[in-house]
N, C-alpha and C positions, 0 to 999 in steps of 0.2 A: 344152415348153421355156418359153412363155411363165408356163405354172402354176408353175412351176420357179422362175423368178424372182420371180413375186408373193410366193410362200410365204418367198420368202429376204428378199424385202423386207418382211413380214409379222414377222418374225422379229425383221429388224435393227433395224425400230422398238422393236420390244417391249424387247429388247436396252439399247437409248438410251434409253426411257422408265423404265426401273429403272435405270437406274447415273443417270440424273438424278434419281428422286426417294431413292438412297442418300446423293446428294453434300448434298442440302438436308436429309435429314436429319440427317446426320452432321456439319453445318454448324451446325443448330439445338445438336446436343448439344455443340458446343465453345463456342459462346455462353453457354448457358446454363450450364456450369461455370467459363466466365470471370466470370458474371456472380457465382457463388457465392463465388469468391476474391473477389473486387473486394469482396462485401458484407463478408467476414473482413476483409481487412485492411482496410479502410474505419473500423474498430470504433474511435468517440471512448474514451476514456480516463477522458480529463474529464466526468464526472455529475454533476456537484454546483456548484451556483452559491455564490461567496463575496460575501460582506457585509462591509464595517468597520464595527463599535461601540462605540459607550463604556457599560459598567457601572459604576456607583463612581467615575468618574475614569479610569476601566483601557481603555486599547484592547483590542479583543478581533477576530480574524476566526471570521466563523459563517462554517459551508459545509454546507447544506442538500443533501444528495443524495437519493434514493428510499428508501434503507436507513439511511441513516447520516447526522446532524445532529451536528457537533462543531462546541464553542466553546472557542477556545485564547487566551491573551493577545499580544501581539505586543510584543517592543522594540527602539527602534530603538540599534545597538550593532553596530561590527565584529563579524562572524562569520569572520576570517583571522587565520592566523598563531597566537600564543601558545605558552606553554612547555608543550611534553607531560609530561603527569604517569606516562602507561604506558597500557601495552598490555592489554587483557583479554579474557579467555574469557567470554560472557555469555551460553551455553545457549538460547539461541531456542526457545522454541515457537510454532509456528503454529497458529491457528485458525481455521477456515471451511470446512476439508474436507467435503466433502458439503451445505455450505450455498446451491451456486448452482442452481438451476433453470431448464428452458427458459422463455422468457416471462417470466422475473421481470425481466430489462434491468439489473438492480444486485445487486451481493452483498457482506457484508462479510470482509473477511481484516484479522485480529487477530492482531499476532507481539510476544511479552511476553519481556522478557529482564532476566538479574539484573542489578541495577545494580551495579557494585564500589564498595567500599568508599573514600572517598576522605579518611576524618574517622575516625581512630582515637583522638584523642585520648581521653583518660580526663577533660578535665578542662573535655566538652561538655557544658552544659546540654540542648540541644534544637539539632536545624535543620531548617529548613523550604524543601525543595525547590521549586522551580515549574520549570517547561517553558513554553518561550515559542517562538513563530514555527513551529509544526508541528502535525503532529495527534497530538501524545502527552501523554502523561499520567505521573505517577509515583503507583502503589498500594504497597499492603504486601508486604511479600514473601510472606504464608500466604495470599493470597486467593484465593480459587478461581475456577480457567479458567472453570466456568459464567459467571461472573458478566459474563463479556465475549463465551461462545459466541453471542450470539443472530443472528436475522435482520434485528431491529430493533433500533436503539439512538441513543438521546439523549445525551450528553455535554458537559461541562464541563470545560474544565481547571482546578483550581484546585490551591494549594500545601500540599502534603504538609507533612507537619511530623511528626519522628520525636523521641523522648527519647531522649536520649545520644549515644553516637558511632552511625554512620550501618552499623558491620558484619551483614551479612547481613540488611538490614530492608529493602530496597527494591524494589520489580519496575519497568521501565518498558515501558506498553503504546504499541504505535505502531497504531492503529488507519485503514482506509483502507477506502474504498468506491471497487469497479471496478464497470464494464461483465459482463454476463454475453456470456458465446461461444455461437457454433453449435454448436462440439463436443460431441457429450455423450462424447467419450473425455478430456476434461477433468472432467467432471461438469459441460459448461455457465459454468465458469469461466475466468479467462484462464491460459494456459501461466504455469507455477513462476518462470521469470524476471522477467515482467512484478508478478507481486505482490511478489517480492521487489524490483525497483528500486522500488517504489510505497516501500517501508518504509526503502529505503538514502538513498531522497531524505528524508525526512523528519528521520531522525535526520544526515546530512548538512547541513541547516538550522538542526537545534534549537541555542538557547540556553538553557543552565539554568542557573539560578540559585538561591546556596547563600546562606541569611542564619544569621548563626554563632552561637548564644548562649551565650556560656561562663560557666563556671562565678563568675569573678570578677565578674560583670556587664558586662566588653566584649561589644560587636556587632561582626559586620564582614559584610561581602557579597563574594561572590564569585560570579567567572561561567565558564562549562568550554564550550565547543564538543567537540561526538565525528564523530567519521569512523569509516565502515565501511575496515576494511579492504581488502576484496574487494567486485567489483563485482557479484557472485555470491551472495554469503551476508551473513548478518549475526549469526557465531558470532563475530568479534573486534572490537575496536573499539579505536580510539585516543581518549583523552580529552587535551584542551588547556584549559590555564588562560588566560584570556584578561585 
């Protein structure tokens, strides 16, 4: 009787000594996947440090990140209110798919889209576009996506400048450098939403400015604030004269 109960008390230790080193383990493993969330969503945004300078007279901000070095102008000017000119369709393409990797900590996303036309007249000499207070740019409209796919890129903003009326001649690039992700079911880069709000903020900032040369020899200047649409995409956009 006496063996009877050592072996039961034999037992029941045994018993208690594994369902306690189950609980510590099982303990360790919720830590250590809290701890993995906590490092995801933890993930800065912000990579790139900003600078104010003067080139020429011209304020400019640099914003040096790992990937990506843009210098855009800055002015200072209401960005509220003004009379809409319209609505448009402007084809978005993205670029940077397959460009993040584990380890790299930065990657760039490039979204180019057609500028509409806002200057039909016949009786344009030349105008000469700039982009101010954001990180875009305005290029030609036949330039090829290589020229902005890469991993690396140095950049300037300066002012476009087109002959004649402004139909079908212009792309604007809104270029941005993110943080890379843990995910590699992302490819390592952040979730679709986060690069697009990177691109709706930007053009939700910009000021650009149109200097007019007509055919008579008047100038005039003008200035358009845009808004995306939707806080989702950036296929439509509202342009305002300011």
């Amino acid at each position: 009787m006496i063996k009877y109960k050592e072996a039961v008390k034999k037992v029941s230790c045994r018993l208690y000594l594994m369902l306690f080193f189950i609980l510590v383990l099982s303990g360790c493993h919720v830590k250590e996947n809290e701890s993995q969330i906590q490092t995801e969503n933890n993930t800065e945004y912000e990579v790139s440090k900003s600078e104010h300078i003067v080139i020429d007279g011209v304020n400019y901000i640099t914003e040096r990140g790992l990937k990506l070095n843009v210098t855009y102008p800055i002015l200072q000017k209401d960005n509220t209110g003004g009379n809409l000119i319209g609505t448009y369709m402007v084809n978005p393409v993205k670029l940077g798919n397959g460009l993040g990797e584990q380890d790299e900590r930065a990657y760039i996303v490039v979204n180019i889209i057609d500028w509409p036309s806002l200057y039909e007249n016949v009786n344009i000499e030349r105008l000469e576009y700039t982009a101010y207070n954001a990180s875009c740019i305005f290029d030609n409209n036949d330039i090829s996506e290589n020229k902005y796919a890469k991993k690396q890129i140095e950049i300037k903003g300066e002012t476009k400048r087109i002959y004649g009326n402004d139909e079908n001649k212009l792309k604007l690039i809104i270029i941005n450098e993110l943080p890379t992700s843990e995910k590699a079911a992302y490819s390592y880069m952040q979730p679709g939403y986060v690069e697009v709000q990177s691109a709706i903020d930007d053009i939700n900032k910009m000021i650009v400015e149109v200097h007019v040369y007509y055919m008579d020899g008047t100038e005039s200047d003008d200035y358009y604030r845009v808004e995306s649409t939707s806080k989702y995409d950036i296929s439509r956009i509202q342009i305002y004269k300011l």
